[in-house]
C-alpha positions as CSV (number, residue, x, y, z in Angstrom):
1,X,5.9,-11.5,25.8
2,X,7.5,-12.0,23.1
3,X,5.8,-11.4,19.5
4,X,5.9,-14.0,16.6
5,X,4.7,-11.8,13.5
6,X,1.6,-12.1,12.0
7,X,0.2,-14.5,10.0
8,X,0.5,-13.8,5.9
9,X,-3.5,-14.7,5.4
10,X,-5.3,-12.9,2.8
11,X,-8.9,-12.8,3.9
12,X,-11.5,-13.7,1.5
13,X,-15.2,-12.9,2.4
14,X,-17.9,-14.2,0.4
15,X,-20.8,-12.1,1.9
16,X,-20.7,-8.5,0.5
17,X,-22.5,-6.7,3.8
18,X,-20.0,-8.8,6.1
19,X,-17.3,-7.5,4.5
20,X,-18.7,-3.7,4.6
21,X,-18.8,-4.4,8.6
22,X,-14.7,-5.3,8.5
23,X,-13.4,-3.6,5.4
24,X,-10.7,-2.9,7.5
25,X,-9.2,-6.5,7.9
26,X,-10.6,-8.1,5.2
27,X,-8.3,-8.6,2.3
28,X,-11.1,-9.5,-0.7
29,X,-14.5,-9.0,-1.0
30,X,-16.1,-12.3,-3.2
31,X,-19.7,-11.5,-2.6
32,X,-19.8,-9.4,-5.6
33,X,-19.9,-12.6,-7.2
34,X,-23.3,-13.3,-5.4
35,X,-24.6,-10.3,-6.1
36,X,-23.4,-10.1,-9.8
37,X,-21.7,-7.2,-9.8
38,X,-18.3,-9.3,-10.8
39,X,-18.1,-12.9,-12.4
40,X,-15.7,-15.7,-10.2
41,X,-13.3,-15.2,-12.9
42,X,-12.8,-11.8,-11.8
43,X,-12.6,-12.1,-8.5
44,X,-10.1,-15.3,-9.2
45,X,-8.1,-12.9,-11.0
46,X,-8.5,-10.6,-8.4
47,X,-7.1,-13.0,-5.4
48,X,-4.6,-14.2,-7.6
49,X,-3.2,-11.0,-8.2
50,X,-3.1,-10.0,-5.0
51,X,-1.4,-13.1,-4.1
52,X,1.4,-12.7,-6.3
53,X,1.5,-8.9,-4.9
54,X,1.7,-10.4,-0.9
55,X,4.5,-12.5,-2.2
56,X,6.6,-9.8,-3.7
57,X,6.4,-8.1,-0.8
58,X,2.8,-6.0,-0.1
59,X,2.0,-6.1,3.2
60,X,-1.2,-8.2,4.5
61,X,-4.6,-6.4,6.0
62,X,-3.1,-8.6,9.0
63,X,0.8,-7.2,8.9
64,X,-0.8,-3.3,8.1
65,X,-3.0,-2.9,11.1
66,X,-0.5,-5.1,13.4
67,X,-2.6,-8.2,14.1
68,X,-0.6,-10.5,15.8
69,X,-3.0,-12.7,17.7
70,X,-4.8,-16.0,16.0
71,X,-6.6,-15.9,13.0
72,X,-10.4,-16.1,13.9
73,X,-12.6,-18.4,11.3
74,X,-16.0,-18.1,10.6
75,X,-17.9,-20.5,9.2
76,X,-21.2,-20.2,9.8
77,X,-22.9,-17.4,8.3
78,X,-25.0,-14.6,9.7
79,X,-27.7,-15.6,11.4
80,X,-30.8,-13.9,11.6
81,X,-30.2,-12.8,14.9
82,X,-27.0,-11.1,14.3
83,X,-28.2,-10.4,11.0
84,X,-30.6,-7.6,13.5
85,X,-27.8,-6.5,15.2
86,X,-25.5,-5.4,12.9
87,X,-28.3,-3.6,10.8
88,X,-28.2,-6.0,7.5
């Protein structure tokens, strides 16, 4: 099978416990905005630095822990069942 890369996506996750749960993929956490811990400038300046880093050369959360299949949107939210399950 024959491999194509991986994708050069830098995750953004809006929901601060969500992101806890898959720190390890997740490229920026923007739920410290919610929780007012940082101000949507910050976290702008934030993504937009790490952009610039990603297109000098830094390697994705994708391209560092070798994810090479589709990237998997969610759209929806917790809801309050899963919300039990994963403990939030």
């Amino acid at each position: 099978m024959e491999k194509f890369g991986s994708h050069m996506v830098i995750k953004i996750c809006g929901h601060s416990i969500t992101c806890q749960h898959i720190e390890k993929d997740m490229g920026l956490n923007a739920g410290t905005m919610i929780t007012g811990q940082r101000s949507i400038q910050e976290v702008g300046e934030d993504a937009f630095a790490r952009l610039l880093r990603v297109l000098s050369g830094e390697m994705t959360k994708n391209e560092a822990i070798g994810y090479y299949k589709s990237i998997d949107i969610q759209t929806h939210g917790f809801s309050p069942r899963r919300k039990a399950r994963c403990g939030a």
